[in-house]
C-alpha positions as CSV (number, residue, x, y, z in Angstrom):
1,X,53.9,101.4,-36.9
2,X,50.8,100.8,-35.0
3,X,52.5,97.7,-33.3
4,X,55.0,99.9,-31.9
5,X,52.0,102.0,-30.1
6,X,50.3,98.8,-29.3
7,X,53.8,97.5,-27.7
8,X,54.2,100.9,-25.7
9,X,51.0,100.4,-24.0
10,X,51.2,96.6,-23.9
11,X,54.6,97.3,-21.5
12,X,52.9,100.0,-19.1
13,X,50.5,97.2,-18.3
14,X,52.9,94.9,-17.5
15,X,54.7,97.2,-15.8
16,X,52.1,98.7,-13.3
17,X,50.8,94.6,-12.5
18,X,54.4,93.5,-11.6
19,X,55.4,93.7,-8.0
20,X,58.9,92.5,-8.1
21,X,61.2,94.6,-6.3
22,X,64.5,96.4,-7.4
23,X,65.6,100.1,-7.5
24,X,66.2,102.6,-10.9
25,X,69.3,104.6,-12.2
26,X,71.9,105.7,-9.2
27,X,71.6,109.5,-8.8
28,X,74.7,111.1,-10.4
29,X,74.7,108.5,-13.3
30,X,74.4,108.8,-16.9
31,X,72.4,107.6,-19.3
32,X,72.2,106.6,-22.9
33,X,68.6,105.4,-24.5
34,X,68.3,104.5,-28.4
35,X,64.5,104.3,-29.0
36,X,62.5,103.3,-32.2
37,X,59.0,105.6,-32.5
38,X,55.5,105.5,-33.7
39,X,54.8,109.0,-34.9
40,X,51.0,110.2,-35.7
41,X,51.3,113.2,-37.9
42,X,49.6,116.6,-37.9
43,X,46.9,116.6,-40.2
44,X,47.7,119.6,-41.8
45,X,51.8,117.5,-43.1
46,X,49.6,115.7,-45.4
47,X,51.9,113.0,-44.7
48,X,51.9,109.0,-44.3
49,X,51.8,108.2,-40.1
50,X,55.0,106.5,-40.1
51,X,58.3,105.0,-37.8
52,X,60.8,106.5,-36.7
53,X,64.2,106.9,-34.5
54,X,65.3,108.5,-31.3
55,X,68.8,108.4,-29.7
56,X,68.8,110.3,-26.1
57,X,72.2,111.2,-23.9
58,X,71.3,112.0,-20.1
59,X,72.4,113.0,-16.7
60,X,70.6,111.5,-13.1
61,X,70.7,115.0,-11.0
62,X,68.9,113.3,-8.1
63,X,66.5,110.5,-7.4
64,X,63.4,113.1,-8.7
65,X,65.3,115.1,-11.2
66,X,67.2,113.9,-15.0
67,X,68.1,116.3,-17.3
68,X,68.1,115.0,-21.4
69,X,69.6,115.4,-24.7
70,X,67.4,113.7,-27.8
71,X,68.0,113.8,-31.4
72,X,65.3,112.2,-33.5
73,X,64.0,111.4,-37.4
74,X,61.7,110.2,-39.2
75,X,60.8,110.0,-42.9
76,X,56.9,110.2,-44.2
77,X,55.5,109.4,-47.9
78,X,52.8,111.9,-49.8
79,X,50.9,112.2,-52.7
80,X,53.0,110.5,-55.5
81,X,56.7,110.3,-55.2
82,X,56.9,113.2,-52.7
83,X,58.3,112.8,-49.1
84,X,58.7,114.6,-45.8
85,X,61.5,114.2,-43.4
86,X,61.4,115.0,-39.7
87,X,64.8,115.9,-38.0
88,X,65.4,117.3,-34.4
89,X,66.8,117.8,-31.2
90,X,65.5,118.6,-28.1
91,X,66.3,119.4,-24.3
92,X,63.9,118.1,-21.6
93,X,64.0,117.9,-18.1
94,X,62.4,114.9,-16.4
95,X,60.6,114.2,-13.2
96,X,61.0,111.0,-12.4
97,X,58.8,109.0,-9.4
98,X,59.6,106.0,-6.9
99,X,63.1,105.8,-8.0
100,X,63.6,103.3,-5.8
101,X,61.4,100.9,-7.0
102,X,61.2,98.5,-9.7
103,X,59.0,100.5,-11.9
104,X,60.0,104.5,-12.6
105,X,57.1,106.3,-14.0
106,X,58.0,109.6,-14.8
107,X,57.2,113.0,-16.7
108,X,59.5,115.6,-19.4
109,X,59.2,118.5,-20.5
110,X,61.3,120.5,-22.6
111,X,62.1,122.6,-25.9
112,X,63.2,121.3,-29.5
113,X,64.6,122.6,-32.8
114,X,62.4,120.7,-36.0
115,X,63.7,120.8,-39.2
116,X,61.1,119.5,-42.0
117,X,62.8,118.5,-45.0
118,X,60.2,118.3,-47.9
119,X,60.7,116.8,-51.3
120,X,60.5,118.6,-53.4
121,X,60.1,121.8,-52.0
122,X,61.6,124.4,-49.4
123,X,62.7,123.4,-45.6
124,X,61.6,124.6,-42.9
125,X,62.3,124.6,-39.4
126,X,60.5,125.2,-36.2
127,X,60.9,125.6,-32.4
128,X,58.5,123.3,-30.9
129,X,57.9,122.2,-27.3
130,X,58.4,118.7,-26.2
131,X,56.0,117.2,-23.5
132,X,55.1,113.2,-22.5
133,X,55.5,110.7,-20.0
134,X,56.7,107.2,-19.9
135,X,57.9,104.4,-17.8
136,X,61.6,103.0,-16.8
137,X,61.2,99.2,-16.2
138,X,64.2,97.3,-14.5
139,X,65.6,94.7,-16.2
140,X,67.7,92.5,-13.2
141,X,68.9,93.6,-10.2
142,X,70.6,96.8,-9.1
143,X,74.5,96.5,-9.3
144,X,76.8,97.5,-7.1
145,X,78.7,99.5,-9.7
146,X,76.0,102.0,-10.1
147,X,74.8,100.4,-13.3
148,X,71.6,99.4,-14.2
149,X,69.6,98.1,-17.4
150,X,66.0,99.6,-18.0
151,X,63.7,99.4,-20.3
152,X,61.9,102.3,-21.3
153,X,58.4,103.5,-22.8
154,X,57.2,107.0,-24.0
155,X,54.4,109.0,-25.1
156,X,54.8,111.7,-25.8
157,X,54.2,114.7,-28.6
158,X,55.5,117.5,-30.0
159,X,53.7,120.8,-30.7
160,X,55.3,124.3,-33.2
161,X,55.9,127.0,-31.6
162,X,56.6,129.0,-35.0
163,X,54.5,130.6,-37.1
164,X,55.6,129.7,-40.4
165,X,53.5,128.9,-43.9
166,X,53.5,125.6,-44.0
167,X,52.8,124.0,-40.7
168,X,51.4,126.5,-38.6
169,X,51.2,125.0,-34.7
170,X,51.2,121.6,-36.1
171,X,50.9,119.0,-33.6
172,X,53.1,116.1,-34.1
173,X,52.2,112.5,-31.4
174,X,55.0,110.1,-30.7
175,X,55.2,106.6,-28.8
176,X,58.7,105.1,-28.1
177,X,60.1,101.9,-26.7
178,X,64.0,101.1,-26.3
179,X,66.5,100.6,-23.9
180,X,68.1,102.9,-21.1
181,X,71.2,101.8,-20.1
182,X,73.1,104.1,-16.9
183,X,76.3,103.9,-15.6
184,X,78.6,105.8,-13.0
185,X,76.3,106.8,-10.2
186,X,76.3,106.7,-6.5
187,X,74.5,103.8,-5.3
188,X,73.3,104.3,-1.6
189,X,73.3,101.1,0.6
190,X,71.1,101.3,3.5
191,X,73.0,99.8,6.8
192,X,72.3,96.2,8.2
193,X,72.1,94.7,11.6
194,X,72.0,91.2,11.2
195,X,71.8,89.4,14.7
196,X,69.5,93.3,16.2
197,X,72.1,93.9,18.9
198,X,71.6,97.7,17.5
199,X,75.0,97.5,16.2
200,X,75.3,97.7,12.2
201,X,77.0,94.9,11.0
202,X,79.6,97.5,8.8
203,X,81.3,98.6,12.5
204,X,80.0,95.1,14.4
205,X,82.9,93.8,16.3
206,X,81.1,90.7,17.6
207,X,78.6,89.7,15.0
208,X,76.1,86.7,16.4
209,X,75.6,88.3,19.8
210,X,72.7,86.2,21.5
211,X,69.4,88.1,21.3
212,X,68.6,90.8,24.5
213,X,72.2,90.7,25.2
214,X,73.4,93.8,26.0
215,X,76.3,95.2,24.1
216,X,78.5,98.1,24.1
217,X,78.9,100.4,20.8
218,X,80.9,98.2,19.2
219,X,78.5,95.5,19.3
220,X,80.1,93.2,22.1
221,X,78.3,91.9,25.1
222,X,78.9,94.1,28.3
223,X,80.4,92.5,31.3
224,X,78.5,91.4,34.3
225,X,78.7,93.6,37.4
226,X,80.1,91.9,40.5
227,X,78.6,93.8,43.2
228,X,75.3,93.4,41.8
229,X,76.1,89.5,41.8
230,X,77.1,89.6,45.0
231,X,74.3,91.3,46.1
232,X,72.1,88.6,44.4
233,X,73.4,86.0,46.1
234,X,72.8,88.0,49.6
235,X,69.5,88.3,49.3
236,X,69.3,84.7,47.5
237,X,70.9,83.4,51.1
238,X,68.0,85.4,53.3
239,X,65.4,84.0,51.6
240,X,66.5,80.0,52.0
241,X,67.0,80.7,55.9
242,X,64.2,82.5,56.1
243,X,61.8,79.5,54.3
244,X,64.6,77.1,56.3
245,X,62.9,78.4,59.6
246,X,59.3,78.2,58.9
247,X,59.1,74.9,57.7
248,X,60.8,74.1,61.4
249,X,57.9,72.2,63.6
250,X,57.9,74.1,66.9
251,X,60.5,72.2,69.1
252,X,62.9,72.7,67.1
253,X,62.7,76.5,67.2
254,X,62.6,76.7,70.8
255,X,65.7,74.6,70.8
256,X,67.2,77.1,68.8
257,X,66.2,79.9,70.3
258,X,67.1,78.7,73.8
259,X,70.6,77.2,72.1
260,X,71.0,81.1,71.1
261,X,69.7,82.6,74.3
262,X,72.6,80.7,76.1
263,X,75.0,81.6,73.8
């Protein structure tokens, strides 16, 4: 039981000194996580520290927000032959952070229903709250199906609400590690331009175009204006009579000029 605590925290290590980069659960997916727990008893169960199970069914509302289903057990020795069983469900909400990255840290909160089965003696059950945090670690690449593989660490406890004989506000502690596995959600591709004519490639008509080349909204080189070629080549034409002349020695230009004058 204690390796499954040591594993938990062994994996948020890991997790926080990786820099490899990916993206979480597509928002409007769902979810299905089986966990196995580490569960540190209230003092006041008299009752072994122990492992159990947790199976959780859930929805990805946005890229902050899930909303979750749990149901959970456990089983605890006591003095002699006498045991104690633990069985649940809950309803958490979750804030989840940096979806879009590799690594998903995130925080729940939410309300449960505990049933504690003793034996022998009389059950009880209890309204507790449900509070813990946890990571969601990508395992392989996002897919374009809105799929995606995680792994998944929690801490977390659970506190009675009820005041009953037994187990008043007992305080129950809780590490998990499983798998999170989502499937039908909206996966959001951010567009490309591949040669930067400003033109995404997804409604590119000329992909390749030559860089600085200007291009028209379908990403296709504009064509050249004539008058401003022809204007060019005026001005071009100046210039070379213009150098033509001074680089005349002086007879010459009088001989033109008189050649002109007569004309």
């Amino acid at each position: 039981m204690k390796r499954i605590g040591t594993l938990v925290l062994a994996v948020c290590v890991a997790a926080f000194a990786s820099s490899a980069a990916s993206a979480g659960a597509a928002p409007g997916s769902w979810y299905i996580s089986p966990q196995v727990n580490a569960l540190w008893l209230d003092d006041g169960r008299v009752a072994d520290d122990d492992a159990g199970v947790t199976l959780a069914l859930g929805r990805v509302i946005n890229e902050n927000w899930d909303v979750e289903l749990s149901v959970f057990g456990s089983e605890h020795d006591r003095a002699g032959s006498d045991t104690l069983e633990l069985q649940g469900f809950g309803l958490s909400t979750k804030r989840v952070f940096y979806r879009e990255g590799r690594v998903n840290p995130f925080l729940s909160l939410g309300l449960g229903r505990v049933k504690t089965i003793l034996k022998p003696g009389a059950d009880e059950e209890d309204l507790s709250a449900l509070f813990g945090a946890g990571l969601l670690i990508d395992l392989g690449p996002s897919r374009d199906d809105g799929s995606a593989m995680q792994l998944r660490a929690d801490i977390g406890a659970r506190r009675g609400l009820s005041d009953n004989d037994q187990f008043p506000d007992a305080v129950d502690y809780v590490a998990g590690l499983g798998i999170q596995y989502s499937w039908g959600g909206t996966v959001t591709r951010l567009p490309v331009d591949t040669d930067g004519d400003g033109v995404t490639d997804d409604i590119d008509k000329c992909p390749g175009t030559p860089a600085g080349t200007p291009v028209d909204s379908s990403g296709c080189s504009l064509p050249q204006d004539d008058d401003a070629t022809v204007s060019s080549m005026k001005t071009t034409s100046a210039r070379a009579r213009r150098l033509a002349r001074k680089s005349m020695p002086s007879a010459a230009k009088s001989t033109v000029t008189t050649t002109v004058t007569a004309s």
